[in-house]
PANU-805493 format. One record per residue (C-alpha): residue number from 0; x, y, z. Coordinates in nm, 4 decimals, decimal comma. Each point is the difference from the previous one (the first is absolute). Last residue first. Layout:
REM residues N
<atom rofi="NUM" c1="X" c2="Y" c3="Z"/>
...
END
This chain:
REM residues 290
<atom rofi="289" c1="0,9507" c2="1,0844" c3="-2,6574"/>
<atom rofi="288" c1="-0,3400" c2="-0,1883" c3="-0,1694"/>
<atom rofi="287" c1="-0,0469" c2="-0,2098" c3="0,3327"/>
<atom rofi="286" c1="-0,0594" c2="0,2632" c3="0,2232"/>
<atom rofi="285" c1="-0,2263" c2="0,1612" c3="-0,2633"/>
<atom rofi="284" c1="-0,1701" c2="-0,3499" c3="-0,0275"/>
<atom rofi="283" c1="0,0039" c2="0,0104" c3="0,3772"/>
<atom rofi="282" c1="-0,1596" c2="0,3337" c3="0,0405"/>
<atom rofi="281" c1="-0,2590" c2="-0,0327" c3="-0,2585"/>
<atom rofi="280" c1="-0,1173" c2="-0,3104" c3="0,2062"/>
<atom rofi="279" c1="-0,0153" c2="0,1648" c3="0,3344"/>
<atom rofi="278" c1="-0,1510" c2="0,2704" c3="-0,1638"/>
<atom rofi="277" c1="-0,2841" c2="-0,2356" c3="-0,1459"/>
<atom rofi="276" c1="-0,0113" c2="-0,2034" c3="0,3683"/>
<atom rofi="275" c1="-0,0471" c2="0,3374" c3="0,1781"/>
<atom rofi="274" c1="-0,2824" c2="0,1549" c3="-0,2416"/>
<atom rofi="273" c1="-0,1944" c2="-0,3660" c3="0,0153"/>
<atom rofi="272" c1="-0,2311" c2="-0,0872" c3="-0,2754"/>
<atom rofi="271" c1="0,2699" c2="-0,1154" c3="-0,1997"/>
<atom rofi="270" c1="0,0230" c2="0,0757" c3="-0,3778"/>
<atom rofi="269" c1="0,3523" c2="0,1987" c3="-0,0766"/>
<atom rofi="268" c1="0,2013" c2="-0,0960" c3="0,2627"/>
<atom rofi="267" c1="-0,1527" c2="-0,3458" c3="0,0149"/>
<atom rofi="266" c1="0,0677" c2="-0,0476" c3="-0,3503"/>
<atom rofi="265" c1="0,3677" c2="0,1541" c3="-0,0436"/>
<atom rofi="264" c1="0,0455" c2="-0,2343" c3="0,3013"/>
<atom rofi="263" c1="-0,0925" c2="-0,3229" c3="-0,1522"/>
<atom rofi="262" c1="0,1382" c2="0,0957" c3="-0,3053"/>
<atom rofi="261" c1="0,3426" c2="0,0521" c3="0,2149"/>
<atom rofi="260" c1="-0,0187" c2="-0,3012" c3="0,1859"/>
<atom rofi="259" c1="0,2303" c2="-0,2048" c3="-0,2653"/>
<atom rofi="258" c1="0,2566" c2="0,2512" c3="0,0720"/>
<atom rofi="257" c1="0,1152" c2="-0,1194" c3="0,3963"/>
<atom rofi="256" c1="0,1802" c2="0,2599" c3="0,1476"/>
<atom rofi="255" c1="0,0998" c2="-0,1415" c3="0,3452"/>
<atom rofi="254" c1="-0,0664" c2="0,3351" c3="0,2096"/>
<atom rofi="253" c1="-0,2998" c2="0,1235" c3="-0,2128"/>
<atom rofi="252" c1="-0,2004" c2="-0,3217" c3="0,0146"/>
<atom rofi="251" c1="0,0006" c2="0,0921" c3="0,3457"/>
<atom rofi="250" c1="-0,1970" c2="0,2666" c3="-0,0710"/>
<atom rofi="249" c1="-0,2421" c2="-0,0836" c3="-0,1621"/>
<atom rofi="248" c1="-0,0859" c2="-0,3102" c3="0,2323"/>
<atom rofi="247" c1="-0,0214" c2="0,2707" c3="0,2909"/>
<atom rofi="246" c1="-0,2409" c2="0,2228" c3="-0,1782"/>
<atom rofi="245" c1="-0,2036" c2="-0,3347" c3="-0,1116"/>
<atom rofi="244" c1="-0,0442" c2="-0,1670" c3="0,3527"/>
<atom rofi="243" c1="-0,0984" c2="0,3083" c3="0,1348"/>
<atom rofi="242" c1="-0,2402" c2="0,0934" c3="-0,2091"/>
<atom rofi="241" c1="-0,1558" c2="-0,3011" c3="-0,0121"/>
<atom rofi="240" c1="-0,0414" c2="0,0437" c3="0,3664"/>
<atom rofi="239" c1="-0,1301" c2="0,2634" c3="-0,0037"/>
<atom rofi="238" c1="-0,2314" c2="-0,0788" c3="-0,2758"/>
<atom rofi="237" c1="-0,1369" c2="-0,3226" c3="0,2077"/>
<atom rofi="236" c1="0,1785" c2="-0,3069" c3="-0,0560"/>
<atom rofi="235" c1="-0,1983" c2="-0,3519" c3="-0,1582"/>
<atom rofi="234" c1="0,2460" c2="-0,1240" c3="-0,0111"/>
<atom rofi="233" c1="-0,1185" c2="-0,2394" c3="-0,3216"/>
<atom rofi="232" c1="-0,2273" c2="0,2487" c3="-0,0854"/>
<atom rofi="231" c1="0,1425" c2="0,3640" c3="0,0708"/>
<atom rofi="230" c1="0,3759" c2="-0,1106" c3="0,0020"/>
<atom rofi="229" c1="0,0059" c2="-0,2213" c3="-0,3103"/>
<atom rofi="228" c1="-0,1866" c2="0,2861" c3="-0,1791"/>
<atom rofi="227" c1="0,2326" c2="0,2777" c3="0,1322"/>
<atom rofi="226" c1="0,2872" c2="-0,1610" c3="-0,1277"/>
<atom rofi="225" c1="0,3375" c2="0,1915" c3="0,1278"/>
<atom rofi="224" c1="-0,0245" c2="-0,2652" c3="0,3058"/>
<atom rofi="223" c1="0,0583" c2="-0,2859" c3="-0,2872"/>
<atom rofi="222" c1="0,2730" c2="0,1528" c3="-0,1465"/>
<atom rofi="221" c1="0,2111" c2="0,0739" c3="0,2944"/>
<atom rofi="220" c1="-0,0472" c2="-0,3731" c3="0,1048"/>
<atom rofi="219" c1="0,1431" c2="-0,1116" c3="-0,3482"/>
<atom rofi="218" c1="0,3021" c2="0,2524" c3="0,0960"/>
<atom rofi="217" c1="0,1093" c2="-0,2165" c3="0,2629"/>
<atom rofi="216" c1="0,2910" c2="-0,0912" c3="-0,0993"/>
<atom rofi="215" c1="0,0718" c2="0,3404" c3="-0,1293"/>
<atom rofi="214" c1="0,3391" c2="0,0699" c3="0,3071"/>
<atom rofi="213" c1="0,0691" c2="0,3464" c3="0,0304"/>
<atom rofi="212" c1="0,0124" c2="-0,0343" c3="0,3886"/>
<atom rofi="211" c1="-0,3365" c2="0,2049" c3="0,0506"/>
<atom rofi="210" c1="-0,1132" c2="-0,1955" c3="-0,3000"/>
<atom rofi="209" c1="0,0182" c2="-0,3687" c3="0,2331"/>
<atom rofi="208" c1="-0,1528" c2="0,2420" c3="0,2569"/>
<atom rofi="207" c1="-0,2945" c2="0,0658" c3="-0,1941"/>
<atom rofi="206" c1="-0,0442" c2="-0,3357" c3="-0,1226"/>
<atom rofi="205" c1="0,0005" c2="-0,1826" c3="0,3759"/>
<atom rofi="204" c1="-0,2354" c2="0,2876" c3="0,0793"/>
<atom rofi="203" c1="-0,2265" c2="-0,0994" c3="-0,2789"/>
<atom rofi="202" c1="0,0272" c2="-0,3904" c3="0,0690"/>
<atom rofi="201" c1="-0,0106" c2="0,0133" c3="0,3714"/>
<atom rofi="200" c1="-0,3329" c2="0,2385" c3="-0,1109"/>
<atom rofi="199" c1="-0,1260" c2="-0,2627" c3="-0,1895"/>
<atom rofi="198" c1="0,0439" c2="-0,2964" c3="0,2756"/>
<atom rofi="197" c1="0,1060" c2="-0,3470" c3="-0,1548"/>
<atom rofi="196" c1="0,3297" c2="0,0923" c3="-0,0219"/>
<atom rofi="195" c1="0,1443" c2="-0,0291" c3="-0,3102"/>
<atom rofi="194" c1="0,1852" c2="0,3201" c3="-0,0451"/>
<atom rofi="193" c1="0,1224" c2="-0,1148" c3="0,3766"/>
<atom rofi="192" c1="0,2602" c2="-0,2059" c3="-0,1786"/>
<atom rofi="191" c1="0,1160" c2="0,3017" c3="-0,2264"/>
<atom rofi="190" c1="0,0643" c2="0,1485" c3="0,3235"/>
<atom rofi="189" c1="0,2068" c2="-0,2535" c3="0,1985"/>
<atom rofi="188" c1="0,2348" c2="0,0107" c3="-0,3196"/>
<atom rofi="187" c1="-0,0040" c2="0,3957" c3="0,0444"/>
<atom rofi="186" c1="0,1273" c2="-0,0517" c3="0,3563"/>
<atom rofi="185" c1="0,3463" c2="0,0138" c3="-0,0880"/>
<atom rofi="184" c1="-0,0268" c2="0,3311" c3="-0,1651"/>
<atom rofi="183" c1="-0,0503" c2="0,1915" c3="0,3486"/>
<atom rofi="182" c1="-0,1438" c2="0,3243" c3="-0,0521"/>
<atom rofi="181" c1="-0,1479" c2="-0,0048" c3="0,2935"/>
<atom rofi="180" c1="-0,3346" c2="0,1961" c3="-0,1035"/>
<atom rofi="179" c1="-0,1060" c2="-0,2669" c3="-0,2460"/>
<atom rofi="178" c1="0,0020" c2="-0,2708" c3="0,2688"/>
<atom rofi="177" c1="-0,2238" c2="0,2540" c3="0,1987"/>
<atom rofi="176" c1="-0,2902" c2="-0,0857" c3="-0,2071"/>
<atom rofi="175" c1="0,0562" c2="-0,4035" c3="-0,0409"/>
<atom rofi="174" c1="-0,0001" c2="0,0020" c3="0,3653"/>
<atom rofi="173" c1="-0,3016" c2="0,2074" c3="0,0424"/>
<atom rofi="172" c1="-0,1811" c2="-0,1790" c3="-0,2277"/>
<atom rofi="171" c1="0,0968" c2="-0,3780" c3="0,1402"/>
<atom rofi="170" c1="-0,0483" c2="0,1290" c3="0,3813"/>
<atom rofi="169" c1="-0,4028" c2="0,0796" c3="-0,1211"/>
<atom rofi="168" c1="-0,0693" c2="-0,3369" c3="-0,1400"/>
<atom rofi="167" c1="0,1733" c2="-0,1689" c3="0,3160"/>
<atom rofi="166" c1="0,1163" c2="-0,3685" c3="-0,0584"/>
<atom rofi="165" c1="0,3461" c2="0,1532" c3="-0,0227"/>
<atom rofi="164" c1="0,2078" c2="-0,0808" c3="-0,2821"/>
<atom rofi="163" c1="0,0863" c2="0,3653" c3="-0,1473"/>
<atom rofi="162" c1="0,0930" c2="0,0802" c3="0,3552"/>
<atom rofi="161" c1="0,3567" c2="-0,1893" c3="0,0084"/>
<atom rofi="160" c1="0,0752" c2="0,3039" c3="-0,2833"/>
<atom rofi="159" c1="-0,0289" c2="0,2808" c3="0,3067"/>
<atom rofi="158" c1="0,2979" c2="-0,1611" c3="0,1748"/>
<atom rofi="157" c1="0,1629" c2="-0,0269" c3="-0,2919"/>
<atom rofi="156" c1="-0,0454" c2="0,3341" c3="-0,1102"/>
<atom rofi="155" c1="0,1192" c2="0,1647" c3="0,3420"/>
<atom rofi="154" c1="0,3420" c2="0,0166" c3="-0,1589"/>
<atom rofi="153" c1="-0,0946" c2="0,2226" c3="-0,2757"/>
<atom rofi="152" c1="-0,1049" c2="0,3189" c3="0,2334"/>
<atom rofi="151" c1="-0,2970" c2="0,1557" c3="-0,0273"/>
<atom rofi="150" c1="-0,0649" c2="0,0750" c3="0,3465"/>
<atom rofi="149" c1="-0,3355" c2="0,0200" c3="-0,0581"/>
<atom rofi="148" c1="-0,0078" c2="-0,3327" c3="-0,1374"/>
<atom rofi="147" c1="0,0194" c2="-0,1129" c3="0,3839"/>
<atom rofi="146" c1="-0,2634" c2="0,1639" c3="0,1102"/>
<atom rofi="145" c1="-0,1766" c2="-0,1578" c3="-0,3049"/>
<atom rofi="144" c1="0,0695" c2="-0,3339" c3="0,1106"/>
<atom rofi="143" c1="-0,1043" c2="0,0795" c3="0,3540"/>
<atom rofi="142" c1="-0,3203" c2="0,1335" c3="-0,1050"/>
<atom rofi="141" c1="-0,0908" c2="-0,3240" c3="-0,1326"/>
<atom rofi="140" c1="0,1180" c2="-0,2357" c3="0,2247"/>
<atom rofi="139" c1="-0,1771" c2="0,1676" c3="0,2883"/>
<atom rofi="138" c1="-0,3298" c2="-0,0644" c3="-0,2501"/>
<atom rofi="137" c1="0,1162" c2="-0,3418" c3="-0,0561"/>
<atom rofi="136" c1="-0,0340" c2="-0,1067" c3="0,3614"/>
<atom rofi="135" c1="0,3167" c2="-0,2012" c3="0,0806"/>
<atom rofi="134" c1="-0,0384" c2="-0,3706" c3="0,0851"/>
<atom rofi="133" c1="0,0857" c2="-0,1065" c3="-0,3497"/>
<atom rofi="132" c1="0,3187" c2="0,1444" c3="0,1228"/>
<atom rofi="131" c1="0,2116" c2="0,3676" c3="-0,0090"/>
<atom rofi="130" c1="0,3549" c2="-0,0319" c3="0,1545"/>
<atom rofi="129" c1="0,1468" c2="0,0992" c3="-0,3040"/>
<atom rofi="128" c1="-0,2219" c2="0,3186" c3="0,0017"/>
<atom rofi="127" c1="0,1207" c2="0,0594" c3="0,3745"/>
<atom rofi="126" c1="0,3136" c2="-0,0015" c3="-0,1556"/>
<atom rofi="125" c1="0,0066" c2="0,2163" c3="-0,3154"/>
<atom rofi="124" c1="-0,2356" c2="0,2756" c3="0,2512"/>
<atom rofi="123" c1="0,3061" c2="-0,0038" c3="0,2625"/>
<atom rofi="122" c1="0,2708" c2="0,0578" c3="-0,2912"/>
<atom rofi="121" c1="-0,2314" c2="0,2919" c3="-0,1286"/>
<atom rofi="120" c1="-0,0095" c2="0,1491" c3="0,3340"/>
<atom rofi="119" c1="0,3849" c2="-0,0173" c3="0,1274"/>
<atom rofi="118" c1="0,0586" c2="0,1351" c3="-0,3829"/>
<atom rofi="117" c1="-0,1467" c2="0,2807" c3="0,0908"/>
<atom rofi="116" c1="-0,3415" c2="0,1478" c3="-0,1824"/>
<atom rofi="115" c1="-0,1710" c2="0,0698" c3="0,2883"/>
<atom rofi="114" c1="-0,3626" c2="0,0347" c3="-0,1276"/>
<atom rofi="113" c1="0,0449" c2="-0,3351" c3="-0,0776"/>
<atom rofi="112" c1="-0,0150" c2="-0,1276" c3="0,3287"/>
<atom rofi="111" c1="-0,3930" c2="0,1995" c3="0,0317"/>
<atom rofi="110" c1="-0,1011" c2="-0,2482" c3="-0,3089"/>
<atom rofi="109" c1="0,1575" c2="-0,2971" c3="0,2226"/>
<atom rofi="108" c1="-0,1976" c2="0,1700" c3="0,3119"/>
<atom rofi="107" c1="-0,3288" c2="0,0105" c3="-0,2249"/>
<atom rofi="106" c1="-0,0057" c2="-0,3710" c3="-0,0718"/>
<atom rofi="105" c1="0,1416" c2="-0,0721" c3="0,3666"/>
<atom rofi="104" c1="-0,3419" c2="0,1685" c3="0,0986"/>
<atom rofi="103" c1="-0,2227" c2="-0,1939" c3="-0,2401"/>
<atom rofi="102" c1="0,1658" c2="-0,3436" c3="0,0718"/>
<atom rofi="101" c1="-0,0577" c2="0,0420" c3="0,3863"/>
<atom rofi="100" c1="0,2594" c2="0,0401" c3="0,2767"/>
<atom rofi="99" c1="0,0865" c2="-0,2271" c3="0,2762"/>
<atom rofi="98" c1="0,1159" c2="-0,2780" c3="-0,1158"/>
<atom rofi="97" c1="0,1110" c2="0,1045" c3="-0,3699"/>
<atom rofi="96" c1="0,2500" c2="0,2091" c3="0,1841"/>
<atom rofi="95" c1="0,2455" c2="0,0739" c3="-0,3087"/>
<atom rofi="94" c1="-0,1947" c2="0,2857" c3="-0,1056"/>
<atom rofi="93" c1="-0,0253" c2="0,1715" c3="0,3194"/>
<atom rofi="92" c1="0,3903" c2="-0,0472" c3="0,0891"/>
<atom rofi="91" c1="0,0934" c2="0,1548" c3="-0,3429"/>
<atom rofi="90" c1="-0,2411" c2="0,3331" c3="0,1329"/>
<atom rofi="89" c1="0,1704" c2="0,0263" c3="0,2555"/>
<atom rofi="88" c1="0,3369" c2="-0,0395" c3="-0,1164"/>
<atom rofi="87" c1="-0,0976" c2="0,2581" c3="-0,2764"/>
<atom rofi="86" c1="-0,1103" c2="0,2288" c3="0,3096"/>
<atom rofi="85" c1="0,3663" c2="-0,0464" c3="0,1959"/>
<atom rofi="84" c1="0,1850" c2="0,0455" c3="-0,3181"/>
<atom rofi="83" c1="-0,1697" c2="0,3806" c3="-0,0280"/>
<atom rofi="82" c1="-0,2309" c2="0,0716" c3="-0,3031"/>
<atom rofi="81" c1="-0,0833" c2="0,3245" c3="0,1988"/>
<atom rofi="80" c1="-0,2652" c2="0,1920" c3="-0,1530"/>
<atom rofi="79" c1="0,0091" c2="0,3468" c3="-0,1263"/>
<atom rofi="78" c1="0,0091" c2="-0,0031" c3="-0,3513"/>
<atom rofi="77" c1="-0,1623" c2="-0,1563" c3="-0,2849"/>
<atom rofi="76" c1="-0,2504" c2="-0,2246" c3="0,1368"/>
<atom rofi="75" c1="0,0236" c2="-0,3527" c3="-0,0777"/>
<atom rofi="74" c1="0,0932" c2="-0,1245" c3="0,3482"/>
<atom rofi="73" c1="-0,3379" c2="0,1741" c3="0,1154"/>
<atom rofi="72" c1="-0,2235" c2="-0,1761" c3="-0,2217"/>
<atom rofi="71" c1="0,1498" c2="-0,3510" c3="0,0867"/>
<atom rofi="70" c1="-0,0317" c2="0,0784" c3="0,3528"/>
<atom rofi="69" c1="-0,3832" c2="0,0756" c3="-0,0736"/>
<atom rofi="68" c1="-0,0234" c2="-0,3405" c3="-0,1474"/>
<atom rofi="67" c1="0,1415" c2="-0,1948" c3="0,2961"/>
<atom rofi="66" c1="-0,1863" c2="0,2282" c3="0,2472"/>
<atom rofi="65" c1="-0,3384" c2="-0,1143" c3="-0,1959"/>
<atom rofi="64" c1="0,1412" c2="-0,3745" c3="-0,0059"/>
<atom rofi="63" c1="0,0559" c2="0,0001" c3="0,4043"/>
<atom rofi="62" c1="-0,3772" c2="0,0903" c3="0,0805"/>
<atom rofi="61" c1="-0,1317" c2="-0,3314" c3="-0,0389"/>
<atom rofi="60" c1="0,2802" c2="-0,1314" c3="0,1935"/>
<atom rofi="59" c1="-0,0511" c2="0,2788" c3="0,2952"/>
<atom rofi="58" c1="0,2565" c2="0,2133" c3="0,0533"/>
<atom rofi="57" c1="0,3332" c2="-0,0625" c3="0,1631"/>
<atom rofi="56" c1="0,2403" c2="-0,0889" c3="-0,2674"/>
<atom rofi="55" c1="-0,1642" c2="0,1888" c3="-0,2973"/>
<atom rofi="54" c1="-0,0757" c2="0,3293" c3="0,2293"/>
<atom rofi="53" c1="0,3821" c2="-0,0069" c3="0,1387"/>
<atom rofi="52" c1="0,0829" c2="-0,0545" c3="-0,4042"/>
<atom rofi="51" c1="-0,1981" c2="0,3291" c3="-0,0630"/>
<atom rofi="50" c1="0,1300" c2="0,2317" c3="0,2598"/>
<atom rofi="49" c1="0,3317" c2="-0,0520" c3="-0,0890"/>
<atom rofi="48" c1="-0,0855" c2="0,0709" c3="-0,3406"/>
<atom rofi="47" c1="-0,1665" c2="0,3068" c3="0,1299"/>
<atom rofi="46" c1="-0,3309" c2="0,0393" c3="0,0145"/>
<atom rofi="45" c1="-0,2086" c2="0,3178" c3="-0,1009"/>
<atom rofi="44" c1="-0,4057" c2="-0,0591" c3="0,1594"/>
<atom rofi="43" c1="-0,2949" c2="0,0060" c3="-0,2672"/>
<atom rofi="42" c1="0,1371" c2="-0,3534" c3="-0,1783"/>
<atom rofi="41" c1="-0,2985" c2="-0,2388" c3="0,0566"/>
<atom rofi="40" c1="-0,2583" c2="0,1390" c3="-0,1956"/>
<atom rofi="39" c1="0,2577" c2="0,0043" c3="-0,3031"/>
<atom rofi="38" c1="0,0332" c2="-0,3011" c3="0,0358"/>
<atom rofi="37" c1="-0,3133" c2="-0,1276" c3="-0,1423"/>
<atom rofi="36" c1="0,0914" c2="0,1759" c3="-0,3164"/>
<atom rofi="35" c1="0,3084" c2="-0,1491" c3="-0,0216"/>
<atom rofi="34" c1="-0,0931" c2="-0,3736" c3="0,0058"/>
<atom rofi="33" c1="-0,1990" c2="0,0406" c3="-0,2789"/>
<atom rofi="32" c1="0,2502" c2="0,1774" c3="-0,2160"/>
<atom rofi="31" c1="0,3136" c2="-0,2323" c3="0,1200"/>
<atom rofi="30" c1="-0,1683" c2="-0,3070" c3="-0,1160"/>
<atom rofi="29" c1="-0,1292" c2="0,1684" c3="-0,3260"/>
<atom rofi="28" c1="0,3589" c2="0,0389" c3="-0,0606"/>
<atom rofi="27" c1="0,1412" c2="-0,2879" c3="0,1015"/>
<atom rofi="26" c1="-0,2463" c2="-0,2112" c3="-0,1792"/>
<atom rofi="25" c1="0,0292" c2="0,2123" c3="-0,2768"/>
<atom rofi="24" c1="-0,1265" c2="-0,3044" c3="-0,2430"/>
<atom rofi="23" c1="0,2420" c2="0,0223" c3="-0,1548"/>
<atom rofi="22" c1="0,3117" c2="0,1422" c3="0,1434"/>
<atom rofi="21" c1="0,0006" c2="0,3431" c3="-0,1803"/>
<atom rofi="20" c1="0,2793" c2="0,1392" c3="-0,1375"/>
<atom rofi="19" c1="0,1518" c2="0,3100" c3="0,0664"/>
<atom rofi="18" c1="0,3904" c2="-0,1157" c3="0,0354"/>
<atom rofi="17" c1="-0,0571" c2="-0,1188" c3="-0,3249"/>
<atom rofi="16" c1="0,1045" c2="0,3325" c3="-0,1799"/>
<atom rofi="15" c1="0,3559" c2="0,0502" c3="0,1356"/>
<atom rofi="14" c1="0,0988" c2="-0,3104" c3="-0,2170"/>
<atom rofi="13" c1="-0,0619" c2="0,2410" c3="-0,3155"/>
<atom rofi="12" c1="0,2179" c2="0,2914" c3="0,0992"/>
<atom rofi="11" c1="0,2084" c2="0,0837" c3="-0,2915"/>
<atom rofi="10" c1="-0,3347" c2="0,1356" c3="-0,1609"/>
<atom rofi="9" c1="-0,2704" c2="0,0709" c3="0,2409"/>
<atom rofi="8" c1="-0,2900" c2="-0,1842" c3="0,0334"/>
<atom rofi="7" c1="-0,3192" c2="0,1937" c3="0,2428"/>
<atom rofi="6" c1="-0,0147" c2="-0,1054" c3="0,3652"/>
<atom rofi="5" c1="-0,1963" c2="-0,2312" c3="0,1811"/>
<atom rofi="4" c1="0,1018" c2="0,1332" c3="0,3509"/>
<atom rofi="3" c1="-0,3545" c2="0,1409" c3="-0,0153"/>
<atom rofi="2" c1="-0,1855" c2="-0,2943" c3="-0,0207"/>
<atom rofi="1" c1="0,1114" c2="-0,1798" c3="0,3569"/>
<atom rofi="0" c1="0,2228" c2="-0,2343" c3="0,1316"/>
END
């Protein structure tokens, strides 16, 4: 979830290239950033996994999220941790217990189940997500969806595809995100729906995936965030932003090969303002030209 696994196209290895993509608007990401840097004051003794879920289940409620996120951290170490049945049982019990446990601690404990990656853990993450109600706070939602995508497995994708109607702005984007992840082509009906959402970024994500599964129906979308006039007035994004918006529409116009966006490209590449979005550009029409 962050700008350096965006990763430069490679022939023969096109669907490889999404895997970087931003979930606009970061939410995730910024989430993770802010919340990081006031942990870091927090994390001056080494704990233990074991450690950590004895902190989360005796602590103090407001300090059960900050354990919750620092388990997380340690489960995605490489090397030397034990990812033992007896800690992913732990940490399953934690973000079933809705009574007892808050929304923001669960959310990290579903991120920290991921960290697994056994089957016992995915299948635990498909049905607490099927258990999910209006009731639910969206944010848990959220990072629970994409705990699941990390997985990447096709058989979470209907789980995931329920999100596309939620009521939550935010669940919708991440949804439609990890939908392109799965690789499941049975939810590219659900995404061509969401192409209409009445949320942009549902819309650009929705797109993004759709190309992730070498599907053009929503190549209209891809056009419209690769114009930089519609996205500095009627967006009204920053250049970051724009940036953003047009590297990643680029290239996904390079995994579904769409001609009719090749003046479109051979004029960004060659007049943008932005170095990124003109080599992002080049790189697709050369993509495109092999």
């Amino acid at each position: 979830m962050n700008e350096s696994l965006v990763s430069e196209l490679v022939p023969n290895t096109k669907r490889k290239v999404f895997f970087g993509l931003f979930v606009f608007p970061m939410l995730i990401a910024v989430t993770m950033a802010i919340l990081l840097s006031g942990i870091v004051l927090l994390t001056h003794e080494d704990e233990t996994p074991e450690s950590l879920i004895t902190a989360i289940k005796t602590g103090a409620p407001s300090k059960r999220w900050q354990k919750a996120f620092e388990l997380s951290n340690e489960l995605n170490r490489e090397g030397g941790l034990l990812r033992s049945a007896g800690i992913m049982n732990e940490v399953i019990h934690v973000l079933n217990d809705k009574e007892h446990y808050d929304a923001k601690t669960r959310a990290y404990m579903a991120m920290a189940l991921s960290r697994f990656q056994n089957p016992d853990a995915e299948q635990a993450l498909r049905k607490t997500l099927g258990n999910v109600d209006n009731s639910e706070d969206p944010k848990f939602t959220l990072f629970a969806v994409w705990a699941l995508g990390n997985f990447k497995n096709p058989d979470s994708a209907q789980t995931v595809a329920q999100f596309l109607q939620s009521e939550h702005d935010d669940v919708r984007k991440t949804a439609a995100y990890v939908l392109g992840a799965l690789n499941d082509q049975k939810v590219i009906p659900a995404l061509e729906h969401a192409l209409e959402d009445s949320v942009i970024d549902v819309r650009w994500n929705a797109a993004l995936s759709l190309a992730r599964l070498g599907n053009a129906s929503g190549v209209e979308v891809l056009l419209q965030m690769l114009d930089r006039d519609r996205l500095q007035q009627v967006q009204q994004l920053n250049e970051a932003e724009i940036e953003r918006a047009m590297v990643n529409a680029a290239r996904a116009l390079s995994l579904i090969r769409y001609p009719e966006a090749g003046p479109i490209l051979k004029t960004i590449s060659e007049a943008d303002p932005n170095l990124k979005v003109r080599e992002a550009a080049r790189a697709t029409l050369q993509q495109n030209s092999n």
